[in-house]
C-alpha positions in Angstrom: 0.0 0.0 0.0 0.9 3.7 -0.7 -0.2 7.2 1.0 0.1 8.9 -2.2 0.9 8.7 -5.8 4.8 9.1 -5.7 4.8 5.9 -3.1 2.9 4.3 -5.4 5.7 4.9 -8.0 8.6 3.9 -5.7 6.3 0.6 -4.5 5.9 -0.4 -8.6 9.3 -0.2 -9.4 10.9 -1.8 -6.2 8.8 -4.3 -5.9 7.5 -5.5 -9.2 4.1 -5.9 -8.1 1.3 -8.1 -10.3 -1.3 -5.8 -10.7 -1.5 -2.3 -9.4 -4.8 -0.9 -8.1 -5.1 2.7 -8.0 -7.8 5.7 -7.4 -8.9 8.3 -9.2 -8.4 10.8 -6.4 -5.5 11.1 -4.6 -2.8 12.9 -2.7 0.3 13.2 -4.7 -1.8 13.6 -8.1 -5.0 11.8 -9.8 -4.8 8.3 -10.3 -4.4 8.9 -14.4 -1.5 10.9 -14.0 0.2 8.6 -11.8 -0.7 5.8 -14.1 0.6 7.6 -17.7 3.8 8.1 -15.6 4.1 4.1 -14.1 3.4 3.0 -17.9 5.7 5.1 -19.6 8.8 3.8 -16.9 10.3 0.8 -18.5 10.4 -1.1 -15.1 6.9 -0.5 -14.5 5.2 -0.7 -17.7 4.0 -4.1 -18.0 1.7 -3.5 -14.6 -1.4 -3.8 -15.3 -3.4 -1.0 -13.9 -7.2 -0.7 -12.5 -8.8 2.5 -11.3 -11.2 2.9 -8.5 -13.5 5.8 -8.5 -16.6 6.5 -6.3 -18.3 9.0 -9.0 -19.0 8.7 -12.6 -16.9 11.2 -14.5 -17.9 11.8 -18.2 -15.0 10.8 -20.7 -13.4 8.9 -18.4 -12.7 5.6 -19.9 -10.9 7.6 -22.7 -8.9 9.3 -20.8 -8.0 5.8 -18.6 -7.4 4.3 -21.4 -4.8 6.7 -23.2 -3.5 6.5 -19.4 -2.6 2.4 -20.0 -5.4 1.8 -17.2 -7.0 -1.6 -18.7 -10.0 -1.2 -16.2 -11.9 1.2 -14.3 -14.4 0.1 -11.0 -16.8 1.8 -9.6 -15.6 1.5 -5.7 -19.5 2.4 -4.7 -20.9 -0.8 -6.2 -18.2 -2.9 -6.5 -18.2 -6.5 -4.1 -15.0 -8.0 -3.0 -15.9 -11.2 -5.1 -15.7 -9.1 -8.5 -12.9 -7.0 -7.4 -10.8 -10.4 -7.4 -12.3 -11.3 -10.1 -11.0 -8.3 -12.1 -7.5 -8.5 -10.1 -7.0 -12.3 -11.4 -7.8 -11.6 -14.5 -6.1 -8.5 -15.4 -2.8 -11.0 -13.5 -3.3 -13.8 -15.6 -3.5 -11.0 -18.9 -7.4 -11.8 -19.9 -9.1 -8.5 -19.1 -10.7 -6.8 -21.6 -11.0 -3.2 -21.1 -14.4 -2.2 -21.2 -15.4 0.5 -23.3 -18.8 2.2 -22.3 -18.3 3.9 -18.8 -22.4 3.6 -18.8 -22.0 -0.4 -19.2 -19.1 -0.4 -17.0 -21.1 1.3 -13.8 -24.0 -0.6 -14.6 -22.2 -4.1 -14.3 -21.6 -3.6 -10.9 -25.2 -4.6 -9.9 -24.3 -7.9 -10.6 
């Protein structure tokens, strides 16, 4: 775990984690900023990155995904059982990024 976006930087490159989970808002910077920057370091850009966010913000899976951030969860909605869903799948390289953030917040009803 990191306080804040830089430690979040330092934590991906020493450790090598296998997925990195990361919020939209957050001290040290948003969470797309901080991700752009741990996909553009060559020690840290095969991390997959997801996004948590507790409010729908319009364009945002555009702007996640020019970010490298392969998925984006709705924190509000979201149940431990998908969250490892989502986590084991974006570790084992079979997530596909969803598109629509509409369909994406909606899926969390499930």
């Amino acid at each position: 775990m990191a306080a804040d976006g830089m430690q979040g930087q330092r934590i991906a490159r020493t450790e090598n984690p296998d997925v990195i989970i990361i919020d939209y808002q957050m001290p040290g910077g948003n969470g797309l900023l901080i991700a752009e920057r741990i996909k553009q370091s060559a020690a840290t850009s095969h991390i997959p990155i997801l996004m948590l966010t507790g409010t729908q913000i319009e364009d945002l899976d555009a702007r996640a995904t020019r970010a490298g951030i392969e998925r984006v969860l709705n924190k509000v909605n979201l149940s431990e059982s998908h969250l490892v869903r989502v986590v084991e799948s974006a570790i084992n390289g079979a997530l596909e990024p969803v598109r629509n953030v509409d369909a994406l917040f909606s899926s969390f009803r499930q």
